[in-house]
NUBADREN-718376 format. One line per field, with one value per residue (C-alpha): residue number from 1; residue in three letters; x, y, z. Coordinates in steps of 0.02 Angstrom, whole numbers, padded with zeros to 5 digits, always signed. Layout:
BEGIN
nr <- NUM:...
rest <- ALA:...
X <- X:...
Y <- Y:...
Z <- Z:...
% end
This chain:
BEGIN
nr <- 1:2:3:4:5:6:7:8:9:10:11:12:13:14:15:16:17:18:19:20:21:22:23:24:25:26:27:28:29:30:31:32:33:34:35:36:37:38:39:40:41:42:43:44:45:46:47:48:49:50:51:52:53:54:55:56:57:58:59:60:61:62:63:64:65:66:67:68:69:70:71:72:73:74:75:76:77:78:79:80:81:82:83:84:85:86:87:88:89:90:91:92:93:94:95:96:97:98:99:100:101:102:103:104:105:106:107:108:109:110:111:112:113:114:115:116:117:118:119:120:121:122:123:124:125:126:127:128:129:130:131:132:133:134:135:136:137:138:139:140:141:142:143:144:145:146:147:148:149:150:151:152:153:154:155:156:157:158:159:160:161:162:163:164:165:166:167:168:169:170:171:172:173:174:175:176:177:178:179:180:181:182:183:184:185:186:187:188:189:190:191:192:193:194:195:196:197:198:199:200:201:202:203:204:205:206:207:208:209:210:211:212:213:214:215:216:217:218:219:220:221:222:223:224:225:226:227:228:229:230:231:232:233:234:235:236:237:238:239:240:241:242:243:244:245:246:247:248:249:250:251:252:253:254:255:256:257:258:259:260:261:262:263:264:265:266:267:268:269:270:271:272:273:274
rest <- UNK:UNK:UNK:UNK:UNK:UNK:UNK:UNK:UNK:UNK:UNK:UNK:UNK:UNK:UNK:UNK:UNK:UNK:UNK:UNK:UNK:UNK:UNK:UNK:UNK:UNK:UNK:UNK:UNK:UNK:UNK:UNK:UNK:UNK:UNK:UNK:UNK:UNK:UNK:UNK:UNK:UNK:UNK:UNK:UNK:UNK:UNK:UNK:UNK:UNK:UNK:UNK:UNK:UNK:UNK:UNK:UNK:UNK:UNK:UNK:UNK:UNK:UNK:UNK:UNK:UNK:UNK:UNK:UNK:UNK:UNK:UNK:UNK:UNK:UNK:UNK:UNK:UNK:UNK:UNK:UNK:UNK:UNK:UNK:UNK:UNK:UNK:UNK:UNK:UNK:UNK:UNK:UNK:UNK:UNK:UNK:UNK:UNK:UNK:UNK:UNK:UNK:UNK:UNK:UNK:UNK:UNK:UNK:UNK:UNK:UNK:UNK:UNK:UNK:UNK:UNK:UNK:UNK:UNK:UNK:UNK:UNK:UNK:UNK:UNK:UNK:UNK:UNK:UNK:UNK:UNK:UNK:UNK:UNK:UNK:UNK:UNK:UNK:UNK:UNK:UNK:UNK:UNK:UNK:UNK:UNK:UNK:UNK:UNK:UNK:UNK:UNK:UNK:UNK:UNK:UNK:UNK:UNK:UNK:UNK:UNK:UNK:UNK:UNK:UNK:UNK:UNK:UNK:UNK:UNK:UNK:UNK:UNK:UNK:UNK:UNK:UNK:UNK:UNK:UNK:UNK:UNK:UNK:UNK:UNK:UNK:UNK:UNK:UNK:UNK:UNK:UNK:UNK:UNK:UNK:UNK:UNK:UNK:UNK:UNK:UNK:UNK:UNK:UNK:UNK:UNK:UNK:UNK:UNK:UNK:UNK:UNK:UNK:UNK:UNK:UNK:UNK:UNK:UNK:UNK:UNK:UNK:UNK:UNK:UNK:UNK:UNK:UNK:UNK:UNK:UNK:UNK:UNK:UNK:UNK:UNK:UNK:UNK:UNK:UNK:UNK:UNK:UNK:UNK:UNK:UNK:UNK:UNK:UNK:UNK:UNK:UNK:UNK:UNK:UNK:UNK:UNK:UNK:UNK:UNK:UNK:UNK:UNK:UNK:UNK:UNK:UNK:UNK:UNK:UNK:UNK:UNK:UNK:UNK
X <- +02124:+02077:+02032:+02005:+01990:+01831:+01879:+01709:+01528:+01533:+01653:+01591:+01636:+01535:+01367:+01286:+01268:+01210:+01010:+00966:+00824:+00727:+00630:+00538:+00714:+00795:+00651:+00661:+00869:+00908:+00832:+00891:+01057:+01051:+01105:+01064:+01110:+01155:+01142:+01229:+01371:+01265:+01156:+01312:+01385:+01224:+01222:+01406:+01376:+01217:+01294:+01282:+01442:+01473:+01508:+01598:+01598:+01563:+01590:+01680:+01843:+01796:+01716:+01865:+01911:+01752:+01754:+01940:+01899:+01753:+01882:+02023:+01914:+01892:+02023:+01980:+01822:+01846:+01810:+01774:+01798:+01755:+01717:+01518:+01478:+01542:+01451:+01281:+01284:+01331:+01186:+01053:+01044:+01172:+01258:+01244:+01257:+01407:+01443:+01347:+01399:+01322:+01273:+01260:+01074:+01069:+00984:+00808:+00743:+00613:+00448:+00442:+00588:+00561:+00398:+00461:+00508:+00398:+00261:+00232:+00232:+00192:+00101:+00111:-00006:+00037:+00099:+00197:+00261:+00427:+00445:+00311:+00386:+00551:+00446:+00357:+00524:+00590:+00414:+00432:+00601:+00566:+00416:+00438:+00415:+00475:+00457:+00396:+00319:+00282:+00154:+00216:+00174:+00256:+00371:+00559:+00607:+00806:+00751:+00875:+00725:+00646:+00795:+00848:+00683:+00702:+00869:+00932:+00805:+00763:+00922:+00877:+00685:+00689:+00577:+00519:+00419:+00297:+00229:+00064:-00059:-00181:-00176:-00015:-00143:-00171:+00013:-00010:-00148:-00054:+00081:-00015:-00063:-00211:-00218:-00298:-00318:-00289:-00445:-00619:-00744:-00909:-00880:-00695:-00652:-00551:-00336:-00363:-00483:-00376:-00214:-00327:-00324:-00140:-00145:-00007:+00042:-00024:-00020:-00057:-00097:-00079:-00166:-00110:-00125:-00255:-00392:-00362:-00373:-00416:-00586:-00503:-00408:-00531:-00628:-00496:-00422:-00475:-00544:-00522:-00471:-00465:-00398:-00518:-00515:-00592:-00731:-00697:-00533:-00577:-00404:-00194:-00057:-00027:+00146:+00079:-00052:+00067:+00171:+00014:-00038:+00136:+00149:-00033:-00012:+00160:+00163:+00102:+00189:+00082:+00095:+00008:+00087:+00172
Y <- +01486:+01390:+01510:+01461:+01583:+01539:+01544:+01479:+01468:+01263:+01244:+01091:+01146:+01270:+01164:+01221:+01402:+01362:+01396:+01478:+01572:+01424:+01382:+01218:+01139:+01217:+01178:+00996:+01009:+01068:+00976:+00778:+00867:+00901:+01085:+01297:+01446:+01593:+01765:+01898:+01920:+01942:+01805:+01696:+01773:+01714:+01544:+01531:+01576:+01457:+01324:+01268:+01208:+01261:+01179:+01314:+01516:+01623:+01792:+01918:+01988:+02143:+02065:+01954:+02075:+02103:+01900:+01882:+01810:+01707:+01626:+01615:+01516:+01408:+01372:+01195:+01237:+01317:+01480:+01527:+01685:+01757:+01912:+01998:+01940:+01759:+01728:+01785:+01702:+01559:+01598:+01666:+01845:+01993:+01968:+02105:+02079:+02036:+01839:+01661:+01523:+01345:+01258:+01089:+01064:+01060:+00913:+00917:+00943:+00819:+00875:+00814:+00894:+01092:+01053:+01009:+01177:+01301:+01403:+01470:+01377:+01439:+01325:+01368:+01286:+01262:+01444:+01409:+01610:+01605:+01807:+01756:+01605:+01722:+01870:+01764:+01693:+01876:+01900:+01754:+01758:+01964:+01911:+01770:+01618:+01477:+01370:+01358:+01194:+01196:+01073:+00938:+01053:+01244:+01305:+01291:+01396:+01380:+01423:+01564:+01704:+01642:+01653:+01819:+01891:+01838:+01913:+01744:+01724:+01541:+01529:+01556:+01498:+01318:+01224:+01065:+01004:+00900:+00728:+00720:+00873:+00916:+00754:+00826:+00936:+00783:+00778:+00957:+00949:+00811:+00914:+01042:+01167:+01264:+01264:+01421:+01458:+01640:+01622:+01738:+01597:+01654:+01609:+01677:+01772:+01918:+01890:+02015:+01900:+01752:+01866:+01922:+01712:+01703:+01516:+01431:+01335:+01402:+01347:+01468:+01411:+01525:+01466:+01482:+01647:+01618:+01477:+01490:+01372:+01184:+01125:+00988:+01098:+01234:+01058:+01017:+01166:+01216:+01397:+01541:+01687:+01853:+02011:+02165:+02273:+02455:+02461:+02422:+02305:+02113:+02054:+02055:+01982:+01836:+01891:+02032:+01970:+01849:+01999:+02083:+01914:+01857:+02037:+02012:+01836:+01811:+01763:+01862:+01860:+01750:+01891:+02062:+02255:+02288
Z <- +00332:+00163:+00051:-00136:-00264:-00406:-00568:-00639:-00597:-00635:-00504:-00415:-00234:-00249:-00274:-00100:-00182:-00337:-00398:-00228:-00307:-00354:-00206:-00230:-00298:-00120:-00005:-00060:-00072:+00079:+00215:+00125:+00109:+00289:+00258:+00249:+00188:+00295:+00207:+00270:+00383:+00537:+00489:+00492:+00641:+00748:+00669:+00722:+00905:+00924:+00879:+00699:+00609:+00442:+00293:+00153:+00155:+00013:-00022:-00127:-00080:-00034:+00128:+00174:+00297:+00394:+00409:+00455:+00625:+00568:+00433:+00567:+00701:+00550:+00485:+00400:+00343:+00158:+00107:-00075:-00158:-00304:-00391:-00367:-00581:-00543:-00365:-00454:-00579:-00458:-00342:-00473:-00382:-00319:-00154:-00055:+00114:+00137:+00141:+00156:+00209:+00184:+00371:+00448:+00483:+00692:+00766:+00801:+00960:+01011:+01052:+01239:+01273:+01188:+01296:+01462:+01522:+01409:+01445:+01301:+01141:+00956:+00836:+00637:+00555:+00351:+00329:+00159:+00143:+00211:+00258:+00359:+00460:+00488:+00566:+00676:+00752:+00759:+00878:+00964:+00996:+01049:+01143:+01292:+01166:+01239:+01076:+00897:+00829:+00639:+00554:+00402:+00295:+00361:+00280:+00310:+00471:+00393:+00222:+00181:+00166:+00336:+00424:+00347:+00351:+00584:+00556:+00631:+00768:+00714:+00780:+00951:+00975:+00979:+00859:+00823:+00632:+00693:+00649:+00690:+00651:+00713:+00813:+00922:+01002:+01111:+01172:+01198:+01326:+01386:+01445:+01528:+01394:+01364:+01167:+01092:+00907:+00834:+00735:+00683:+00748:+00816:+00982:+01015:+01145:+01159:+01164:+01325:+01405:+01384:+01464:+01609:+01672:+01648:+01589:+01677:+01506:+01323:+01152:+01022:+00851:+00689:+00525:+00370:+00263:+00142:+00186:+00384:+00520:+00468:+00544:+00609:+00732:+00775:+00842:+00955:+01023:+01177:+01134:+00995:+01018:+00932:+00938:+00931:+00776:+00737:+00612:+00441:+00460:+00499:+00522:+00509:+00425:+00529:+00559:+00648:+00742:+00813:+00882:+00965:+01031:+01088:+01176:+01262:+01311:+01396:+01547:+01698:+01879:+01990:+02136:+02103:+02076:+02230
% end
């Protein structure tokens, strides 16, 4: 193992950690630096076993034990150690889940490929509140998902809240940021898919309605928290849909409605109850 002890907060090894609280600075940081941040040990441990390589660990002493065999199967990638004053006032907050460690960015998937074998696909369209993003991967990723795409202007699936808040499900859903949107509708249809927006429209049907015809391929787009769907893509979606609510409440957190239409919408056996 390389293990380095921290003797200051200026340490220049330890620049991955540093500011983690300010999230324009790390939202624009992290993807040119081709990197994340992985809070917690479990976080970590899931990163680890889908894939990602890491760059550095960090943690306080006091969990060098529980990560023993993370550090061992490691052994050239540095760990640093410090005490819990130094590493926040490294990292701007208290660490208290256990360790982080700073990742390689994977690859990304490209688009024709998460679609080739999907049947149900996710679209998030410019929803900015990352607890959001990371409890819609923990649905999808719950709830038959075959993919998540995420329009230019989403917010960062691997930003260290999002992936904590999906308790390292964005580890597991494949995803894609996409180029084009809403034009990429187009290449959806293309492929097969029956594109539906979760939207209040006057002319959208109920989720259950949808689920009763069992699309064979579906794309379900979520709009963004505060100004909703675009115009642009309630024109060229294929349908809206809604889900039914009791008198006096018009609508959900989008993070939960996504669960309730994830759960409604997967995908049906072709042959009936036997």
């Amino acid at each position: 193992m390389t293990i380095h002890y921290l003797e200051s907060a200026a340490d220049p090894r330890v620049a991955d950690y540093t500011q983690l609280t300010d999230v324009h600075l790390r939202k624009l940081r992290e993807p040119a630096e081709g990197m994340y941040i992985a809070e917690s040990s479990r976080v970590l441990r899931r990163a680890l076993v889908a894939g990602h390589r890491p760059r550095s660990f960090f943690l306080a002493e006091k969990w060098l034990a529980d990560l023993q065999d993370v550090l061992a199967a490691y052994p050239d990638v540095p760990a640093f150690i410090g005490s819990a004053a130094l590493l926040e006032e490294i990292t701007g907050f208290h660490l208290h889940r256990g360790a982080m460690a700073a990742m390689h960015r994977p690859a990304p998937v490209p688009l024709q490929k998460l679609l080739a074998a999907a049947r149900r696909v996710v679209v998030l369209e410019d929803i900015v509140d990352h607890t959001n993003v990371g409890a819609i991967f923990r649905s999808a990723a719950a709830l038959d998902i075959d993919a998540v795409l995420i329009s230019p202007r989403c917010g960062d699936p691997l930003y260290r809240r999002s992936v904590r808040v999906s308790m390292g499900t964005v580890f597991q859903v494949p995803w894609a940021r996409l180029e084009s949107w809403p034009q990429d509708i187009a290449v959806l249809k293309q492929n097969g898919f029956t594109v539906a927006a979760l939207e209040l429209t006057g002319d959208a049907v109920d989720v259950d309605r949808l689920a009763a015809s069992n699309p064979d391929r579906l794309a379900l787009v979520l709009g963004t928290e505060g100004a909703g769907m675009s115009t642009e893509t309630l024109a060229a979606v294929d349908l809206a849909v809604k889900i039914p609510m009791r008198a006096g409440v018009d609508s959900l957190n989008v993070a939960a409605a996504s669960a309730v239409a994830f759960w409604e919408l997967r995908p049906r056996s072709s042959q009936g109850p036997h």
